[in-house]
N, C-alpha and C positions, 0 to 999 in steps of 0.2 A: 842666630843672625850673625853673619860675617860682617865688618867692616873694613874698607879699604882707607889710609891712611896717606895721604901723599907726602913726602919733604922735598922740597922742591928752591932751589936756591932761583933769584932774579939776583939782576945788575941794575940796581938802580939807580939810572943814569936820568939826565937831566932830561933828556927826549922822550922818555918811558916816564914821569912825573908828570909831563908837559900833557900826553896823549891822557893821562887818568885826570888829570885837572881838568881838563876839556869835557871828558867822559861823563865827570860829576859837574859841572857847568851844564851840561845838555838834558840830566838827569832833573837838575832843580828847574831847568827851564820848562820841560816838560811838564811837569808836575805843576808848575804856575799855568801852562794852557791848559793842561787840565782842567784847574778849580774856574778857570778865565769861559771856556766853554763848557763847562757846566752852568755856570750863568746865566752865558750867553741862550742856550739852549731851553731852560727855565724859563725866560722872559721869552725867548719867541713860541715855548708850548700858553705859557699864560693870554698876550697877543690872540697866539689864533686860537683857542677857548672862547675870548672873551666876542671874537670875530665870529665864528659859528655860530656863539650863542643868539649871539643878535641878529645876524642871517637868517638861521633858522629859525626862530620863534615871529621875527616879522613875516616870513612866510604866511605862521598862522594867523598873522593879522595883529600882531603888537608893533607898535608906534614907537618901540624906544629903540634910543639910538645907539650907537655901542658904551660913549662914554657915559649913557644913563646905566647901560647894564654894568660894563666895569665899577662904577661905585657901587652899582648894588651888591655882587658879589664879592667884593671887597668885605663890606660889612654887612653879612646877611641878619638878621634881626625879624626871625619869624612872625612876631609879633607885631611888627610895623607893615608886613607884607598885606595889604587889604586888595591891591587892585591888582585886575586881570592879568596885565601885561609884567606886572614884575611877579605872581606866581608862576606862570610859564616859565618864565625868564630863567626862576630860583630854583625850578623842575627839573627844566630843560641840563643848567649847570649841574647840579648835582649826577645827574644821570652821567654826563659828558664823564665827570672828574671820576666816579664809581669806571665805569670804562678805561680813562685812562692812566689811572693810577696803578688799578688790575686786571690787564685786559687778556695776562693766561690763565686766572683762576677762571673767568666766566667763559660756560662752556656754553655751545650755542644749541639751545633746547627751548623746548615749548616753557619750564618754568624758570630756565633764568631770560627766557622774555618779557614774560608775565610780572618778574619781580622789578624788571629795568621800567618798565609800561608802571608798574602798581606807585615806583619811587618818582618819575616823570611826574603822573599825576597827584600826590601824597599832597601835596596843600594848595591844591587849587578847588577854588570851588565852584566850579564851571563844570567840573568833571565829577562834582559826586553822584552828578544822578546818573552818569556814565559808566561811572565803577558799580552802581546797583545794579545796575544793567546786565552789565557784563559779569560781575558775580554769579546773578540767575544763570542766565547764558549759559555759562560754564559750571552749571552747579546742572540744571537740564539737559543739559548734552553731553552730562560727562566726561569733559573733558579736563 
């Protein structure tokens, strides 16, 4: 392995100090909109998360409204989940967040459909006789 060595003399004059001060002014400032829109950008994914969620699960006929779902997924507590519209709701998010947290590992196939569908439906209980169903289905038709 060769290495090249340079020595290299500067003038370090007050104009050449002035232009690297700047340099590294621009350097820190960067780096603070960085961490500034990263923030920014976390809170408006959160936003419209919590805005889908509630869109689409009223589609299927849930009643809550966003800041009902925002609290809920805030603190989800499976245990407290009994009624229809905030299993959907708990579904729905989970699936969402499985998505876009990792949306190049899930490759688009019949079973990572089936497992997006399986965790959608996973604590609702509207859907078990739905997953029975569809179990057979696909236990019959081989697919």
């Amino acid at each position: 392995m060769t290495q090249k060595i340079y020595n290299f003399e500067i003038d370090l004059n007050w104009k050449l100090i002035s232009q690297l001060s700047k340099i590294d002014r621009f350097n820190a400032s960067w780096t603070a909109l960085e961490k500034r829109e990263k923030q920014n950008l976390s809170q408006l994914k959160a936003f419209a998360t919590i805005h889908s969620v509630g869109s689409s699960t009223r589609i299927e006929g849930s009643h809550m409204k966003n800041d009902e779902v925002k609290a809920l997924t805030q603190n989800i507590k499976l245990s407290q989940i009994e009624d229809r519209d905030s299993q959907e709701v708990v579904g729905y998010y989970n699936v969402l967040s499985i998505i876009t947290d990792s949306p190049i590992e899930i490759t688009v196939s019949k079973s990572a459909i089936n497992n997006l569908h399986n965790q959608l439906l996973k604590i609702s209980e509207k859907y078990k006789q739905h997953r029975k169903i569809r179990s057979i289905y696909w236990t019959v038709n081989g697919h």
